[in-house]
N, CA and C atoms as a LAMMPS dump frame, in Angstrom:
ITEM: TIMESTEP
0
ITEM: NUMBER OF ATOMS
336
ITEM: BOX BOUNDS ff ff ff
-5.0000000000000000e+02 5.0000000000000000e+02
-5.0000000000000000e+02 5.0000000000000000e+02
-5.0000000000000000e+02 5.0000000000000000e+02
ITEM: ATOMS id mol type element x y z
1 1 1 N 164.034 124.254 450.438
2 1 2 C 162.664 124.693 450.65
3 1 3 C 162.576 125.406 451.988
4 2 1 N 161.49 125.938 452.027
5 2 2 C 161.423 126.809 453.724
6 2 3 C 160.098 127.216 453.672
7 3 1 N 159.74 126.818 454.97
8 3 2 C 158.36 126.728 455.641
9 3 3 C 158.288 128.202 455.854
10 4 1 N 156.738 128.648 456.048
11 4 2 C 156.378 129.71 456.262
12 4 3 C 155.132 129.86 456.985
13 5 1 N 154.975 130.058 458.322
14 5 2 C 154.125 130.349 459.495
15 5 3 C 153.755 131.739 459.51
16 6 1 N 152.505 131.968 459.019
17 6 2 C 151.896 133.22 459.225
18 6 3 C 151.778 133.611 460.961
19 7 1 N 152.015 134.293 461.943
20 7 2 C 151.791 134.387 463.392
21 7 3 C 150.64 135.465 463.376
22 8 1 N 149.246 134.915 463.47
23 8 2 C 148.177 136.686 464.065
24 8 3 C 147.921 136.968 465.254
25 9 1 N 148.436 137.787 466.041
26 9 2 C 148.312 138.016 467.488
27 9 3 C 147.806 139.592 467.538
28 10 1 N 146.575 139.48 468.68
29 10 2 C 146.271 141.171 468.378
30 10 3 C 147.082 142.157 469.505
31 11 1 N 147.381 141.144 470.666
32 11 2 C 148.851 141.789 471.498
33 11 3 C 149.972 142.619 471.095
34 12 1 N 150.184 141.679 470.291
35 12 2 C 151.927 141.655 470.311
36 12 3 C 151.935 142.336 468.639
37 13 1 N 150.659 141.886 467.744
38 13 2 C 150.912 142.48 466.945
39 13 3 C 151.389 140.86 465.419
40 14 1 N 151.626 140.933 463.907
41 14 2 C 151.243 139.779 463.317
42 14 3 C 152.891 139.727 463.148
43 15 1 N 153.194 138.526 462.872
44 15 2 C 154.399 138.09 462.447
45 15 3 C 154.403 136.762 461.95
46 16 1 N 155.604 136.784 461.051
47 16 2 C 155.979 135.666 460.2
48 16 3 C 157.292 135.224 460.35
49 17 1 N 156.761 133.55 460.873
50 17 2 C 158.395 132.538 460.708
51 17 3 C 158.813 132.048 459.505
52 18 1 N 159.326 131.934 459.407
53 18 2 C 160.317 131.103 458.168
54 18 3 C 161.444 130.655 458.45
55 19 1 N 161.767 129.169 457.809
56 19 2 C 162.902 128.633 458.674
57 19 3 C 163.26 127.467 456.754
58 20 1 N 164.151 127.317 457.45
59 20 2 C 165.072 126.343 456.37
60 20 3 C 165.054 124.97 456.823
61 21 1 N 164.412 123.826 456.27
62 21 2 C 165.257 122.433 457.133
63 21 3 C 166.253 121.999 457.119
64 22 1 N 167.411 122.484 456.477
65 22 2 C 168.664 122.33 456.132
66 22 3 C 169.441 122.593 457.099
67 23 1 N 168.926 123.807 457.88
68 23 2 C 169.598 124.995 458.752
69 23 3 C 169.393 124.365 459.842
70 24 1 N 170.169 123.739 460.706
71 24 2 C 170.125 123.426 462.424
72 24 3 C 169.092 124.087 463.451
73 25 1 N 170.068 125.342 463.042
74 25 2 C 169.607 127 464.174
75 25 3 C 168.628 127.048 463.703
76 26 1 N 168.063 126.62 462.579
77 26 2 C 166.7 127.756 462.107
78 26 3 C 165.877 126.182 462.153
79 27 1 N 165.761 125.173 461.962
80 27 2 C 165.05 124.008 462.399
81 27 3 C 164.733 123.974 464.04
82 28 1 N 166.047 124.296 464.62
83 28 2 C 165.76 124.057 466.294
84 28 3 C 165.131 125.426 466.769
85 29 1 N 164.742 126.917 466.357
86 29 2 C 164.586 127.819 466.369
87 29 3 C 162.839 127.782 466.298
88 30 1 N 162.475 126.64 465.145
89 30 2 C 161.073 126.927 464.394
90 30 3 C 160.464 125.866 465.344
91 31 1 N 161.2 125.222 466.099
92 31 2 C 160.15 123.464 466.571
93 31 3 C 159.708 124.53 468.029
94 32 1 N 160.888 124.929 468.563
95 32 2 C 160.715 125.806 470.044
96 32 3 C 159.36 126.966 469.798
97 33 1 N 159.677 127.537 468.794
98 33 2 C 158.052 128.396 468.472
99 33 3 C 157.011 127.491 468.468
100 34 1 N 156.971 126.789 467.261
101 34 2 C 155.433 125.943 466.883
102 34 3 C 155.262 125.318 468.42
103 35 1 N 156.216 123.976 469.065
104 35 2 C 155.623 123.814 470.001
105 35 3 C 155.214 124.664 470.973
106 36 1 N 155.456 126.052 471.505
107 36 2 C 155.159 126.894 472.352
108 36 3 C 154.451 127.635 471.876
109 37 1 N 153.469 127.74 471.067
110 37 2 C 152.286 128.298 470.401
111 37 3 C 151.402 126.869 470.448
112 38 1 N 151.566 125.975 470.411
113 38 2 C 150.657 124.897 470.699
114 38 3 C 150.202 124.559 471.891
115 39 1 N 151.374 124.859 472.929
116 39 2 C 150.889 124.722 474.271
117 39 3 C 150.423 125.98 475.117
118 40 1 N 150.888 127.024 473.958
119 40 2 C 149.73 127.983 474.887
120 40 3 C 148.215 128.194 474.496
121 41 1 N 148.127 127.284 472.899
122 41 2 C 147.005 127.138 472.771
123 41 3 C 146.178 127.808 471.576
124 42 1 N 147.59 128.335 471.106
125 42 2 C 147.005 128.895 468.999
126 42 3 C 146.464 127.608 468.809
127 43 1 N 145.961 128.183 467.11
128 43 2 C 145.203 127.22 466.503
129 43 3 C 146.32 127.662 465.112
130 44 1 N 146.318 126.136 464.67
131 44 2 C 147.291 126.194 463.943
132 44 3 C 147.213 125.397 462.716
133 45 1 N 146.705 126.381 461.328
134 45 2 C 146.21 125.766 460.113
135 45 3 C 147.035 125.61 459.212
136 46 1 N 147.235 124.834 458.526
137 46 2 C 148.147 124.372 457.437
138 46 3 C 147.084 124.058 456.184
139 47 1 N 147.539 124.533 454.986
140 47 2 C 147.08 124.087 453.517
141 47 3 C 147.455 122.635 453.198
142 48 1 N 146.891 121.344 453.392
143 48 2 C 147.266 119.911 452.771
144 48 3 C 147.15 119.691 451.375
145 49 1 N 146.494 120.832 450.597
146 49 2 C 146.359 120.491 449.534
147 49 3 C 145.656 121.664 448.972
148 50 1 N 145.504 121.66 447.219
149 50 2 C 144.749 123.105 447.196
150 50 3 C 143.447 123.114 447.789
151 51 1 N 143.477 124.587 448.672
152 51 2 C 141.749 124.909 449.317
153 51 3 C 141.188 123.596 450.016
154 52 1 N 142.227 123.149 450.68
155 52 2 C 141.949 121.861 452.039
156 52 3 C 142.944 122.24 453.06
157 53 1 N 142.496 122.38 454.472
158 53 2 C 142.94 123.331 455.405
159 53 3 C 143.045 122.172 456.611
160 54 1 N 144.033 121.933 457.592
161 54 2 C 143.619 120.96 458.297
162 54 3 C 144.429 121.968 459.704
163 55 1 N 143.601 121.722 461.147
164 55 2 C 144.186 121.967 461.899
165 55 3 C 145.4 121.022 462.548
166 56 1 N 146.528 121.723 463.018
167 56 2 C 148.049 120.897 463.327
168 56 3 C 147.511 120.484 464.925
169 57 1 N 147.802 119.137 465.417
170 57 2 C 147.484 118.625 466.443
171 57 3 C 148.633 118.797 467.332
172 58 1 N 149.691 118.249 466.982
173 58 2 C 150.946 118.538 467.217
174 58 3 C 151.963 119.058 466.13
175 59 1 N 153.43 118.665 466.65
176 59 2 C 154.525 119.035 465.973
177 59 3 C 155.594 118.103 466.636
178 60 1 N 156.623 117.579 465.385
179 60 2 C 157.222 116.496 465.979
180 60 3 C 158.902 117.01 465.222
181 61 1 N 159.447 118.031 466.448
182 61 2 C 160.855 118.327 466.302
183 61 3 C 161.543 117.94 465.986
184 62 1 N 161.721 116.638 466.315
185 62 2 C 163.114 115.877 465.366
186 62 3 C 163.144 115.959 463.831
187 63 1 N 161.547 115.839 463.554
188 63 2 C 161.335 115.673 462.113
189 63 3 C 161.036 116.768 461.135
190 64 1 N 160.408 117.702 462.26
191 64 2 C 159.833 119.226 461.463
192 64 3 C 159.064 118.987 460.798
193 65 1 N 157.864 118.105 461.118
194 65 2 C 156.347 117.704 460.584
195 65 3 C 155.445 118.315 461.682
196 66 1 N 154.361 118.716 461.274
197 66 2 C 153.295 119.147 461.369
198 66 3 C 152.23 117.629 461.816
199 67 1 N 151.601 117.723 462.786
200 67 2 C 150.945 116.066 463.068
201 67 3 C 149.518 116.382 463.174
202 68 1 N 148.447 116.259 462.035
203 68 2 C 147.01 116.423 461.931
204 68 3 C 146.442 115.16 461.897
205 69 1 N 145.342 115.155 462.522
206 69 2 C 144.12 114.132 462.896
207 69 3 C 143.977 113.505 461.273
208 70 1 N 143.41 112.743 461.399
209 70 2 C 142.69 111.896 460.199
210 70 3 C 143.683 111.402 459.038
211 71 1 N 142.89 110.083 458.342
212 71 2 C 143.8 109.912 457.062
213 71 3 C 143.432 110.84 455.961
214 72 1 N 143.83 110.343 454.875
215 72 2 C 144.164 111.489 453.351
216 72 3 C 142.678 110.592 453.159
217 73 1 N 141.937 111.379 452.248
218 73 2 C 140.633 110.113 452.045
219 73 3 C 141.161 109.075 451.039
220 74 1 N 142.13 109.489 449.936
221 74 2 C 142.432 107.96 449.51
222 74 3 C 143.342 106.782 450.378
223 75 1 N 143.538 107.391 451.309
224 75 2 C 144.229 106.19 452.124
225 75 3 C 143.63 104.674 452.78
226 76 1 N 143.932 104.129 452.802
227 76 2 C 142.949 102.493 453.597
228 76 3 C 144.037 101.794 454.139
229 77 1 N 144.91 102.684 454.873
230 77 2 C 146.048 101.968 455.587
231 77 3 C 145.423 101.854 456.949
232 78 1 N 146.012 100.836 457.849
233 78 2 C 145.239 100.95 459.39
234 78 3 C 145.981 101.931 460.129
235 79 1 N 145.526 102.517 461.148
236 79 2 C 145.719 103.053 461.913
237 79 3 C 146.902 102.983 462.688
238 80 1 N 147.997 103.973 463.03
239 80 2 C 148.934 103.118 463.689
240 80 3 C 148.891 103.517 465.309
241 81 1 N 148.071 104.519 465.548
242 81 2 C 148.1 104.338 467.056
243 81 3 C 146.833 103.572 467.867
244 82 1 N 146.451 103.037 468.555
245 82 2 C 145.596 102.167 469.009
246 82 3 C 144.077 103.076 469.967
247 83 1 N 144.572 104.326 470.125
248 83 2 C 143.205 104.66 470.913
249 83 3 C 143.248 106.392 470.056
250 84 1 N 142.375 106.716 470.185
251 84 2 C 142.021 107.95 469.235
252 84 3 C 141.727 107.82 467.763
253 85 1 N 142.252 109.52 466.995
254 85 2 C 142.031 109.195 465.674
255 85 3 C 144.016 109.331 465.674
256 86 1 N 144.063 108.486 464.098
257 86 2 C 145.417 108.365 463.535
258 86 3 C 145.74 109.69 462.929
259 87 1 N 147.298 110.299 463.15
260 87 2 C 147.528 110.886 462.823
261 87 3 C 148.749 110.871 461.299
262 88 1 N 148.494 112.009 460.721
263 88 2 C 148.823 112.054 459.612
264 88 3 C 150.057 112.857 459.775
265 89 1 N 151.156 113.028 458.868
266 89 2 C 152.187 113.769 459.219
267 89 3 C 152.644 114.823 457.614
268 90 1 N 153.029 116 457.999
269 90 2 C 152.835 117.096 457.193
270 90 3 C 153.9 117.514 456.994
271 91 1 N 154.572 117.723 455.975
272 91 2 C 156.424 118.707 456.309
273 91 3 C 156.073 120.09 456.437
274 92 1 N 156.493 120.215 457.853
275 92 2 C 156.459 121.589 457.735
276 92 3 C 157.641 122.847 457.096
277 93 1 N 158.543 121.986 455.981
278 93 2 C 159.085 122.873 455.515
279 93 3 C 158.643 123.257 454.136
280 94 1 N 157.821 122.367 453.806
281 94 2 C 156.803 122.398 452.296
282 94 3 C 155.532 123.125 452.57
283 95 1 N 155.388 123.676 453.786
284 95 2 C 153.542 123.774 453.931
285 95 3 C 153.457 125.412 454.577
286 96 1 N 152.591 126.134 453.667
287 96 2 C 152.288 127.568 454.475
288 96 3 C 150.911 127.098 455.427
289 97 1 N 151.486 127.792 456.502
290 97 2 C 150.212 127.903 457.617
291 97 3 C 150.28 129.497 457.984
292 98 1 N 148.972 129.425 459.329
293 98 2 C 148.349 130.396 459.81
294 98 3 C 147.92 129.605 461.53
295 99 1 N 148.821 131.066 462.567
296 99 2 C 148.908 130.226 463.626
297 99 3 C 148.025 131.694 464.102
298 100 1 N 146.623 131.114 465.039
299 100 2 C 145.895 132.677 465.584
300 100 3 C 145.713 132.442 466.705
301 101 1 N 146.417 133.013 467.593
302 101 2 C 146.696 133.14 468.942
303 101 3 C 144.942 133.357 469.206
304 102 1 N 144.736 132.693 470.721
305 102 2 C 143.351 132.624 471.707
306 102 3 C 142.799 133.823 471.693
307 103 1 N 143.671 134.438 471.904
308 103 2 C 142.599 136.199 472.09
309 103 3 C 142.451 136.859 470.367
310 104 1 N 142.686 135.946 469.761
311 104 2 C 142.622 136.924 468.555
312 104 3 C 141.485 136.083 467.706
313 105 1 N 140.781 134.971 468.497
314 105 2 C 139.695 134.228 468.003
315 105 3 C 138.273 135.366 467.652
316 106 1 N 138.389 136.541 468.556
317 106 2 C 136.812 137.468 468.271
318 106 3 C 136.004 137.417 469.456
319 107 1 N 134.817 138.212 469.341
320 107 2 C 134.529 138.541 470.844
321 107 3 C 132.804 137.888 470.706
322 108 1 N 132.511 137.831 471.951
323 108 2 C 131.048 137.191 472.318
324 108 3 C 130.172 138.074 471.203
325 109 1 N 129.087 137.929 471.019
326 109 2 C 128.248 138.468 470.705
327 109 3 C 127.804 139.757 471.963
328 110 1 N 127.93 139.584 472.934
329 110 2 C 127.308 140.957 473.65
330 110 3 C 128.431 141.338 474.56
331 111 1 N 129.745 140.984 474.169
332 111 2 C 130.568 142.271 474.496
333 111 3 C 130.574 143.43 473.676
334 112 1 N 130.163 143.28 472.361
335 112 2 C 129.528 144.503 471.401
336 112 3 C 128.62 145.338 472.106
């Protein structure tokens, strides 16, 4: 299987990752992007299901999951971290997203 990261940047211009989890280079290749688009502060949507969209909180490299807020609503498991909301974990080699860089969010109303 192989993940697929839409990138929209109005800089640099749009691009697309794709990576293999099989593949070392291309697993250790895709965690160094996602996390460095997270810490500069994209927003980063993943499909959980059909036409259910969840934003990615983190990303957890070893595993190549995707880490979003909240449970699944059929879930009634407890929580496993103790302060916040619980996070849910996503493969990011099963899941198309859409990562839109800060400046490509749109402009005030009266910079028009």
């Amino acid at each position: 299987m192989s993940g697929t990261l839409a990138i929209l940047n109005v800089s640099k211009g749009d691009a697309k990752l794709s990576f293999d989890k099989d593949k070392p280079e291309e697993r250790a290749y895709a965690a160094r992007v996602v996390t460095d688009m997270l810490k500069r502060g994209y927003a980063i949507v993943i499909e959980v299901s059909p036409g259910v969209y969840e934003r990615v909180k983190a990303f957890d490299p070893n595993t190549c999951e995707y880490l979003i807020s909240g449970l699944p609503q059929e879930a009634t498991a407890a929580p496993t971290r103790k302060r916040g909301r619980p996070r849910r974990r996503v493969d990011a080699a099963t899941t198309s997203g859409v990562g839109v860089a800060r400046a490509a969010r749109g402009c005030a109303g009266d910079a028009w």
